[in-house]
N, C-alpha and C positions, 0 to 999 in steps of 0.2 A: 087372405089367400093370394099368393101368386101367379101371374101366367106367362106362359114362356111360348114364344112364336115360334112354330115349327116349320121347316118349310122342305119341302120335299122333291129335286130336284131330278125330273127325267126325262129319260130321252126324247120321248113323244110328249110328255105332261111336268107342268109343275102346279103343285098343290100348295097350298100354305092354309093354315088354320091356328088357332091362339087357345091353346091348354093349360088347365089350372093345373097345382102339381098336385091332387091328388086324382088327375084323370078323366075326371068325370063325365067330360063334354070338350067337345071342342067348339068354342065361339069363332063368326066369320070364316068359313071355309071356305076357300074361294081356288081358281084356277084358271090357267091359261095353258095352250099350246107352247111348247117349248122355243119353235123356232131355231132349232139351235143353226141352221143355218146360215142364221142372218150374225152373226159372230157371239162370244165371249160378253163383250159390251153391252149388248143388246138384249140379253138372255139376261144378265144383270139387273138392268134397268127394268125389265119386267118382272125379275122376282122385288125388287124392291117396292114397285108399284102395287104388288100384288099383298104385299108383305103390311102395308102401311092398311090397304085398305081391311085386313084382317085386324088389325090392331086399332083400326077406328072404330068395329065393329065388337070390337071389346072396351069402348069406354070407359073411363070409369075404375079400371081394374089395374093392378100392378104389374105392369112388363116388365119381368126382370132379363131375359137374354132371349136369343135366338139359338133354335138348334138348326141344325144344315145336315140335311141327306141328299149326298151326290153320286155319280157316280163313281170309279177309283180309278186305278190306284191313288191311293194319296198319301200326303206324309199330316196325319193330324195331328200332330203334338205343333209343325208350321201352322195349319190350317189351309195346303195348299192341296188342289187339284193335279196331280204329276202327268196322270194321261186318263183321258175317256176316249173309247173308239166310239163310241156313239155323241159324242158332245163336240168332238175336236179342239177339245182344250187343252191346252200342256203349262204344265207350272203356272198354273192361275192360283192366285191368293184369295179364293173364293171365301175362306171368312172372314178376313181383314176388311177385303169389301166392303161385303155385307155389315159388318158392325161399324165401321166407316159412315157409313151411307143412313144407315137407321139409328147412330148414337145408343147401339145397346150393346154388351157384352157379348160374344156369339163362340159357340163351339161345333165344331163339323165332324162327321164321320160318315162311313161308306153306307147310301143310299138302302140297300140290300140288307146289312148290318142294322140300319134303323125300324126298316117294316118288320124286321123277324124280334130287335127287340119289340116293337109295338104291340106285336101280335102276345108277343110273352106276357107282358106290361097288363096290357087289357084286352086280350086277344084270346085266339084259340088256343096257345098255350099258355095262357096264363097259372104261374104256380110252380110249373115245369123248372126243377132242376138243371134238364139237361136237353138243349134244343137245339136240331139244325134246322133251316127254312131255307126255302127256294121262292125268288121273284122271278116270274116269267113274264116279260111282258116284250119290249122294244131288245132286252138281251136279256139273258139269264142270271141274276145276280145270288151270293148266300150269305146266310148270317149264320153265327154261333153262338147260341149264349149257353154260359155256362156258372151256376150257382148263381143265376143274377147279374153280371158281367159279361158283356160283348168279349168274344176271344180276338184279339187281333194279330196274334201268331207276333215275331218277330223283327217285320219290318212292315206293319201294316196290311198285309196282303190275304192274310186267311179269311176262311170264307169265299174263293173265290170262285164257286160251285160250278158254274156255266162254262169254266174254260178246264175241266177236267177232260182227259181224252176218253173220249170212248170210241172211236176205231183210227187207229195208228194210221192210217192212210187214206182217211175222211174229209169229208169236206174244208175248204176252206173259212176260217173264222174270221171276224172283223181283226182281231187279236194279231192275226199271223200265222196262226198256228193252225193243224190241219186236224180235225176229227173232235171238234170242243164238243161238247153238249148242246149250247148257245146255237151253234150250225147246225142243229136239226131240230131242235123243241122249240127256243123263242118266239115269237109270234112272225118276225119277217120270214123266219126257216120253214115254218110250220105251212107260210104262204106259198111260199116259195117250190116247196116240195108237192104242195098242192096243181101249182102252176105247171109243172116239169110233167106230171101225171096226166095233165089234162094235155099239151101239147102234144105228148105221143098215146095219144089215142083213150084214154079214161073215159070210161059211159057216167056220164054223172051230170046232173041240174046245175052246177056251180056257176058253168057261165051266163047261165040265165038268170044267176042274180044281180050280174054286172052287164048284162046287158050285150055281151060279146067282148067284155072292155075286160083282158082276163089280167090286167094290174092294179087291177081295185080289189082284186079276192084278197081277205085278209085272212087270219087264223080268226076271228070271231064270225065271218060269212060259213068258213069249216064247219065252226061248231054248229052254226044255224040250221046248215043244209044236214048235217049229222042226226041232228035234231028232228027233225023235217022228213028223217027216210033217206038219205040218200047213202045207197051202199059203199061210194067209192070214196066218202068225206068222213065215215064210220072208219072205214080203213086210214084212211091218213091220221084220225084222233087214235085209233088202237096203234099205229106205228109209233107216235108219237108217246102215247104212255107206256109202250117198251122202252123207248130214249131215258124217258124218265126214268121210268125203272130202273135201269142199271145204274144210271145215276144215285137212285137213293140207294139201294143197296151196295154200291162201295160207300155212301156216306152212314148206314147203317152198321156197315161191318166195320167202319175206321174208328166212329165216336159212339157207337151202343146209346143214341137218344134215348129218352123218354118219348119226344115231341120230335115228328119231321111235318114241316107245318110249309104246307104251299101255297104262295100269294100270287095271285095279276088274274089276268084277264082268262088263262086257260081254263081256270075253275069253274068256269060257265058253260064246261062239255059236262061237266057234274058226272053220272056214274058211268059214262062213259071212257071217262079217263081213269079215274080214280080204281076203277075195278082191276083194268088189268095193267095199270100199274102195280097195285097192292100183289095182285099175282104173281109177276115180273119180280118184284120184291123176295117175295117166300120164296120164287125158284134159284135167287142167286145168293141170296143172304143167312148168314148163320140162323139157325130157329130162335135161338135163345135170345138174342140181339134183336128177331120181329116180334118173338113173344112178348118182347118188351119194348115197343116201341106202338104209338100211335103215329098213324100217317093221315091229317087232314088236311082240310082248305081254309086258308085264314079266315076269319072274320071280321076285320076290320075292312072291309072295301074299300079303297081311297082314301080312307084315312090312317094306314098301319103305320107308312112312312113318317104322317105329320106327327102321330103319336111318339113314335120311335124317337126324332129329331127332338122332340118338347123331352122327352124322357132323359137323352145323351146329355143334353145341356143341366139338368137337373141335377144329376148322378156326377159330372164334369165337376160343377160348381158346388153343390151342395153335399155331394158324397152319399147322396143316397134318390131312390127314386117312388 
């Protein structure tokens, strides 16, 4: 049996884990804070550290490559990084690197692209012909697969669900661009718009989970306090799964899924979110198109990416997954 070191690179987090190629398990899962502050070099140096210690943890076993899920644009046929607004990397050779540095063959593809394959793979939509998926976590990212094959449109870039406009004169996005999705679902947005609520006057327990300290509210303290009762943190998770909504229903009505399959950290508002987004959805989306389409939450937790990334390199090298 073969294993293939996945490593899954993100804004706030990178994972790395070591998968047989028929799925199974992932041996040595391991993680660190991203850091991406501290530069390019640095970030490197810790996936590699991180990457060795996953493969030490699979002893014994045949490492044949590394798959790489990063953030994009990128041009992967180079295996270079073009630009992450969440990473601050431009034209990094992030898999040359990487296989560089760890003496193994390595293939990369867009971060977002590898948790929706993951999830297909061994995941909630496993089986699924025809999947879009959304990762919400530090930014909004999308995958496509389709018959089994990531869609990468024509110069790398599809899939890129978080930077769809949904109101032409919106928010500003890390991107540039004004009215993304990313600017209002993400997790910093999700804070953010929390924070803006509570400044001009919102009745709500939130700052008492931070103590008065209202830069520490995350979108996971939302869902808490949501959780918990609090009226005005129910309103920011039901605002926020209209956001969604429209979102997936232009992705509904463009590619007619089987599977729209949502990964990160939001999915822990559970029917919270999920109900009146699914609502959201029937209000704006062909019927025929939601009659056939299932909308879940991934199930791969923290390991969708590493799956995904162990899967690309597989499929890259082997021709099949």
């Amino acid at each position: 049996m073969r294993y293939v070191v996945g490593i899954d690179i993100g804004g706030t987090n990178v994972v790395v884990g070591t998968v047989p190629e028929d799925g199974s398990e992932v041996l040595g899962l391991v993680s660190e804070p991203t850091f991406a502050e501290q530069g390019a070099d640095a970030v490197l140096a810790r996936i590699v550290k991180l990457a060795r210690a996953s493969m030490a943890a699979a002893r014994g076993k045949e490492i044949a490559g590394i798959g790489i899920g990063s953030p994009g644009p990128l041009d992967t046929a180079r295996g270079v990084v073009l630009l992450t607004p969440n990473l601050g990397w431009t034209n990094f050779p992030v898999r040359d690197r990487l296989a560089q540095a760890l003496g193994l063959p390595a293939a990369l593809d867009n971060d977002a692209n590898c948790a929706i394959f993951g999830e297909w793979w061994r995941g909630a939509a496993r089986g699924a012909r025809q999947v879009v998926g959304l990762t919400i976590g530090t930014g909004i990212g999308g995958g496509i697969v389709l018959a089994g094959e990531i869609y990468h449109g024509a110069s790398d870039i599809a899939g890129e669900i978080g930077h769809m406009t949904i109101d032409l004169n919106g928010r500003r996005c890390k991107c540039g661009n004004y009215g993304c999705l990313e600017a209002y679902a993400s997790g910093p947005a999700i804070a953010a718009r929390a924070i803006e609520g509570i400044a001009a006057g919102a009745d709500t327990s939130l700052p008492q989970y931070v103590h008065g300290d209202l830069s520490r509210i995350t979108a996971q303290l939302v869902y808490e306090a949501a959780h918990d009762g609090d009226d005005y943190a129910r309103d920011v998770v039901k605002d926020t799964a209209k956001f969604l909504g429209a979102g997936v229903a232009n992705i509904v009505n463009v590619f007619n899924p089987q599977v729209v399959v949502i990964c990160g950290g939001v999915t822990l508002a559970g029917d919270r979110l999920f109900g009146p987004l699914e609502r959201e959805v029937k209000r704006r989306a062909f019927k025929r198109a939601v009659d056939a389409c299932r909308i879940v939450p991934g199930e791969l937790t923290g390991t969708a990416g590493v799956y995904g990334a162990a899967a690309v390199f597989m499929q890259r090298t082997w021709g099949k997954v």
